[in-house]
N, C-alpha and C positions, 0 to 999 in steps of 0.2 A: 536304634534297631527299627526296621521298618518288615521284617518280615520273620515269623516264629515258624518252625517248624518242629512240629512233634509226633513219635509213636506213641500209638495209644496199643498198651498190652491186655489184651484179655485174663483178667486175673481178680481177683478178689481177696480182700486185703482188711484187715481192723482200720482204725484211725491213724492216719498222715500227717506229712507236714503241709501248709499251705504251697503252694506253688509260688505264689507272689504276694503272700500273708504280708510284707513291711513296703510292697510299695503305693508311692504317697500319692499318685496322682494314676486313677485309671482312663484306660486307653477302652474305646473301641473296637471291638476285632470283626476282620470279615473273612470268614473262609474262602480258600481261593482255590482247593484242591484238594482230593480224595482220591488216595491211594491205597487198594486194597496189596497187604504184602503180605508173605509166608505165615502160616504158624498161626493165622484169625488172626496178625496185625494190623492195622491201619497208621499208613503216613496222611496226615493231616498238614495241610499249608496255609495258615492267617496273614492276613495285612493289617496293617494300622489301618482303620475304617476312618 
């Protein structure tokens, strides 16, 4: 994977699961993009830094 892309929802929430709670080796990330979308979304775009 060299590139993540994710919405971030405006919303408020109890306790979650980890996003990447079991992986063994972390990565750097560098945002590469900010997009405002519908409804107070945001698409967001990272690279492996």
């Amino acid at each position: 994977v060299d590139e993540l892309r994710l919405i971030v929802y405006p919303l408020l929430v109890g306790e979650g699961k980890a996003l990447f709670g079991t992986a063994k080796i972390r990565r750097g990330l560098e945002l590469r993009k900010i997009e405002r979308l519908s409804d107070g979304r945001l698409g967001l775009v990272y690279g492996i830094a």
